[in-house]
N, C-alpha and C positions, 0 to 999 in steps of 0.2 A: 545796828539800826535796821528796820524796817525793811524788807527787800522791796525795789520796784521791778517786778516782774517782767523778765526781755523774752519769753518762750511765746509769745505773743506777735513780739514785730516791736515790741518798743524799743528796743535796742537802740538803733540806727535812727528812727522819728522821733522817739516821744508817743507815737498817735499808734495804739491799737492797731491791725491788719480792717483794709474794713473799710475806713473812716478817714476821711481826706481832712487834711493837716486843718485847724483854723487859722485864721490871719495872722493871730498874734503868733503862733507858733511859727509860721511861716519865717515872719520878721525877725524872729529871735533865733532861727538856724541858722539865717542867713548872717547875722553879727556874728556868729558862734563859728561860723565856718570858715569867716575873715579874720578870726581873733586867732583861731588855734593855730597856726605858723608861729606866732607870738605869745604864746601860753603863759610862759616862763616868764617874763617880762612884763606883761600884764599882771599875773599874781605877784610881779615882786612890787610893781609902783602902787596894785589896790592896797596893801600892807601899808607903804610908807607913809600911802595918804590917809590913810587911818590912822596911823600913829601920832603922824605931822598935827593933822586938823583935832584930831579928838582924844587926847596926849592920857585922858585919864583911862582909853578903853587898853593901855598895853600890860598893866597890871593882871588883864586879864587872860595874857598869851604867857606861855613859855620863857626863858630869861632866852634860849636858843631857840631859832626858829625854825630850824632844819625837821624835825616830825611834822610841825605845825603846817609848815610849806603853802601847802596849797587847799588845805581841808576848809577850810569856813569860806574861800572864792570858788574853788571848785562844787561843794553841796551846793554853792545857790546859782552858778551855771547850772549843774546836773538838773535841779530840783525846777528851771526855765527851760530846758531843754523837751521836760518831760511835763508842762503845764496843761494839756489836753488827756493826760493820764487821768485824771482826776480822783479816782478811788484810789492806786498804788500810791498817788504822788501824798494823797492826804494821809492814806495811813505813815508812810519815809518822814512825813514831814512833822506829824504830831509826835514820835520816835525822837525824832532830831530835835524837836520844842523839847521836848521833857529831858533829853540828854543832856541839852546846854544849861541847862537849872548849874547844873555841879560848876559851872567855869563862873555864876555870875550873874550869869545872862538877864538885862531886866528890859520890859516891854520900849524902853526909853532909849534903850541902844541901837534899833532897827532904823529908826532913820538915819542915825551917821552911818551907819554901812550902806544904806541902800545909798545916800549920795555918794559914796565914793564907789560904789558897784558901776552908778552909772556915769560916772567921770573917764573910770579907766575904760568901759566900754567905748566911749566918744574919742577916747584918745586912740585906742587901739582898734578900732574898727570904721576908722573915717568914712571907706566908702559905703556904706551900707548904714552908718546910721544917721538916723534924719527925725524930725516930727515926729512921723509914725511909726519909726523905731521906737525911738522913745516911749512914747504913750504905749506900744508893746509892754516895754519889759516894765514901764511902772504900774501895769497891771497886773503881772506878773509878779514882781514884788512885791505888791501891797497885798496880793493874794498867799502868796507864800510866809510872809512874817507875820500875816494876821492867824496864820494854822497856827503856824510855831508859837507865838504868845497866846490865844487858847491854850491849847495844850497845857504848856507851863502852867499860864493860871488853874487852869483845873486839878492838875498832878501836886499843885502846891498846897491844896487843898486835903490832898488823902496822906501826901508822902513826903520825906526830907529830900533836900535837895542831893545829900550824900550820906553816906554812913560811914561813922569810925569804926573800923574792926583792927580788934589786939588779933595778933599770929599767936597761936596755941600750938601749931605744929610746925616742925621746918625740917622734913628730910632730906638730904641729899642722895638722889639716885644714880646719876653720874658726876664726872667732874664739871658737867653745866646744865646741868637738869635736876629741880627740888620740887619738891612735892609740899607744898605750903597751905596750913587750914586756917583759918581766920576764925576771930566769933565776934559776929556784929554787935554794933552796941544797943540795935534794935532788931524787929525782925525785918527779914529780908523776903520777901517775893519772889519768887522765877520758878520757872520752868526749866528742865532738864532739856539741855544740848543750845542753852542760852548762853551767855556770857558778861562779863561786865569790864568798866572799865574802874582800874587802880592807877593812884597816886602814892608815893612813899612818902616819909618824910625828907628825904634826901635831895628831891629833885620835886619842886615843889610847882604844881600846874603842868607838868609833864604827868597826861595819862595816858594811860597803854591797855587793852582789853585781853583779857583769859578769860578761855572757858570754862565754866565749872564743870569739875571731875565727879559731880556725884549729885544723883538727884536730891530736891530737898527735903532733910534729914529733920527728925525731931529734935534734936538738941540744937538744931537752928546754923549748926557748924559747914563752913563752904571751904569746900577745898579747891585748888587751885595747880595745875604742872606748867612751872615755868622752863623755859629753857634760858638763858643768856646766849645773848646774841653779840657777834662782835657790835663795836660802839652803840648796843642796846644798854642807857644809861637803867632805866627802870628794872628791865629786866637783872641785868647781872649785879643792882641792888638786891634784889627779892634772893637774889640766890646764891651771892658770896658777905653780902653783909647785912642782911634782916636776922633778928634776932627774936627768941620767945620774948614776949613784952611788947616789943615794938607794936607802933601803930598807925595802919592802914588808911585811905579813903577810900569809899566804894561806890563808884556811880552807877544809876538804875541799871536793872537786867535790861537787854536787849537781844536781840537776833532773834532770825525765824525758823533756825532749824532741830524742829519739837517735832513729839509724833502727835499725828492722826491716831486715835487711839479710837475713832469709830470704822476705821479698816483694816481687814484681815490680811491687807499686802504683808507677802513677806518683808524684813528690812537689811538690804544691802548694804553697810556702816566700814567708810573706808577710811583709815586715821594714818595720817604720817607724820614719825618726833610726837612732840605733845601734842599734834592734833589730836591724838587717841583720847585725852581726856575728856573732853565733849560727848563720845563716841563711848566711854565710860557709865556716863550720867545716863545714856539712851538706854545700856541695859540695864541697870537699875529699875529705873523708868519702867520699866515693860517687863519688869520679875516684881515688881511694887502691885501691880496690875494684877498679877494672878496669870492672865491667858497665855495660855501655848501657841507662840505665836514666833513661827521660822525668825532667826535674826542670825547671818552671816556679818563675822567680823575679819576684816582683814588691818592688821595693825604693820606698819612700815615703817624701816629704819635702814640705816644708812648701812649697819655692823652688827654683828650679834649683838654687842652689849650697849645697843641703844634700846634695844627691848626691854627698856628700865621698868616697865608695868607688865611685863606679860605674866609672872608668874599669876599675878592676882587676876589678870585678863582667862587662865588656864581653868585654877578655881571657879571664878563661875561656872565654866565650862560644864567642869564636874559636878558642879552643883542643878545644871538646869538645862534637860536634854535635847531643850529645843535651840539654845545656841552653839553655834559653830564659832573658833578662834584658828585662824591661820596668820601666825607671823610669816611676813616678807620681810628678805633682807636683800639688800641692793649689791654688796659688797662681803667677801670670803664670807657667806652664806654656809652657814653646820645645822643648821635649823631651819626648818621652814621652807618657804619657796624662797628660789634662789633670781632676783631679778626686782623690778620695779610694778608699785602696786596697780598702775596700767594693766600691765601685763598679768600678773596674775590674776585680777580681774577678770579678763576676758578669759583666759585657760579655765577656770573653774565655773562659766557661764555657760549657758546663758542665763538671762536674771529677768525674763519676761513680765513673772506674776510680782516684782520685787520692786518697794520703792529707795531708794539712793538716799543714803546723807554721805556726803563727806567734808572732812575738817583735815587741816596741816598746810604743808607751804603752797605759796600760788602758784606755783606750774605745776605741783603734781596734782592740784585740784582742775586745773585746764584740762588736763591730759587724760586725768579720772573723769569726768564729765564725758570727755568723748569715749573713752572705755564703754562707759555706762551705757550711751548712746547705743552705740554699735555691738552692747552684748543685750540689748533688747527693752531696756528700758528707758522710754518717753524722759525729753528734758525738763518737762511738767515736772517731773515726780523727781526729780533728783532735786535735795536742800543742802545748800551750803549758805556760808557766812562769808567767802571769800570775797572782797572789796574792788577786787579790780575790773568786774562788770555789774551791770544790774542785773544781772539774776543773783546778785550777793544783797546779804545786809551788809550797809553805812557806806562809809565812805575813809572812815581810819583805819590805818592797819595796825595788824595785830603782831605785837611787836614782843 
């Protein structure tokens, strides 16, 4: 999804550096900032009452509700929080309209959610909400669910709401890591260092989002590096029991971390586990282009033999003299730099004229980020997908 940009000040407000909060934003931090002690509780009764009052919308959720948690009460706090945003918030939100196509989602479902949005808000935030509480967030609301069905309606207009794709390929790299290609059953759209979200047949409305490992190809083929995850139902389907044949669903491309291809920055491309595959597609990306254009790769693993892609990471290498590949390894390190992609980052900087992507797990992308920082490059210029702040795209993780 979409990122709403925090390099700014939005983090913490909502409201741009600059520009004093307006009323309704006011009113709405102030229920937000009453509710969060009770977070957990709140998103478990807004669910029930959802279920309870409008019993036809839970076909539309997971048969478990454990990934699903908090994602559809949380976006639409996040997406209230940050309603004075107005350009990040509309572009997150038409993202997030066109993503929900795949679950269902029809213009006629908005109102049973917004009344039980602001049920659990009344319940859970007694002292702060009032009249003009209210009248806050139902303008809020009514602004935020008229983006998102836009959106829809228009994306329904050009595009399916999902794609079937058969697995044509299914290697196995390690004993939890495959390398998985798909072939839609129409074409697909995106951008390289994007992603998408899959459904299996096994576990049916449980989606999960992978990067695509390769820009897009002419024979229209997406490839995919999973890892399994302990009680990752999706995942350790893809990669102990998908078979050739078997068939996929594929919800729109999403994320923001694509190149600027009208700047000559260098690009700094930091991957840890299967993050590298995203990190994959970028050089492609940019050998597809023709220009000579500096690209440092640092690809991170736990063990030597989690470097399940370096050989072909090496290859390019040899193929094209303007990129650089240095594997990190964390642990009995025989290769490479010996330590964590933090670290090495900074030892081989600084990285001033150079813009940042990084993809892999959420703390080594915290910790990369302040790397980045502190070896010279602006948090402007660094693009991740990671979920756990707004300088990421969505709101689901990547599982």
């Amino acid at each position: 999804m979409t990122a709403i940009p925090a390099d700014d000040g939005t983090a913490r407000t909502g409201v741009p550096q600059g520009r004093p909060p307006s009323p309704d934003a006011v009113l709405i931090r102030r229920t937000l900032a009453e509710m969060e002690p009770v977070a957990d509780e709140a998103t478990s009764f807004f669910y029930a009452l959802l279920f309870v009052n409008h019993p036809y919308l839970r076909e539309m959720f997971p048969p478990a509700m454990d990934a699903q948690r908090d994602r559809l009460f949380g976006a639409l706090l996040t997406s209230a929080r940050h309603i004075d945003d107005t350009v990040s918030l509309t572009e997150y939100l038409m993202q997030l309209g066109r993503g929900h196509r795949k679950y269902g989602t029809r213009s006629t479902h908005y109102p049973a959610v917004g009344e039980c949005l602001m049920t659990a808000l009344e319940r859970f935030a007694p002292r702060t909400w009032g009249p003009e509480a209210e009248a806050a967030w139902v303008r809020a609301y009514t602004a935020i669910s008229q983006i998102m069905i836009d959106a829809a309606a228009d994306d329904e207009l050009r595009s399916p709401a999902w794609w079937h794709a058969e697995i044509v390929g299914h290697e196995p790299r390690t004993s939890d890591v495959a390398v998985v290609t798909v072939r839609p059953d129409q074409p697909y759209p995106y951008r390289a260092g994007q992603y998408a979200s899959m459904e299996t047949p096994w576990w049916p409305r449980e989606w999960r989002q992978y990067s695509f490992a390769c820009s897009p190809r002419p024979d229209g083929l997406l490839t995919f590096h999973v890892k399994a995850v302990p009680a990752g139902w999706v995942s350790r389907a893809l990669v102990h029991r998908a078979r050739l044949g078997d068939v996929v669903r594929l919800g729109p491309p999403e994320g923001a971390m694509t190149i600027d291809h009208t700047s000559d920055s260098g690009l700094l491309c930091v991957g840890g586990s299967t993050g590298i595959a995203p990190i994959k597609a970028l050089v492609e990306d940019v050998a597809e282009r023709g220009r000579r254009r500096r690209m440092e790769v640092f690809f991170g693993a736990n063990r030597d033999s989690d470097l399940y892609d370096l050989e072909s990471f090496l290859e390019l290498e040899r193929r094209y003299d303007w990129l650089s590949v240095r594997p990190v390894v964390a642990q009995y390190a025989t290769r490479g730099f010996a330590g964590r992609l933090p670290e090495a980052v900074r030892e081989y900087g600084p990285w001033p004229e150079f813009d940042g992507y990084l993809s892999g797990p959420p703390q080594m992308i915290r910790h990369s980020v302040a790397a980045l920082v502190s070896a010279g490059i602006e948090e402007r210029r660094i693009r991740h997908d990671f979920t756990g702040t707004l300088t990421a795209a969505g709101l689901a993780s990547h599982q």
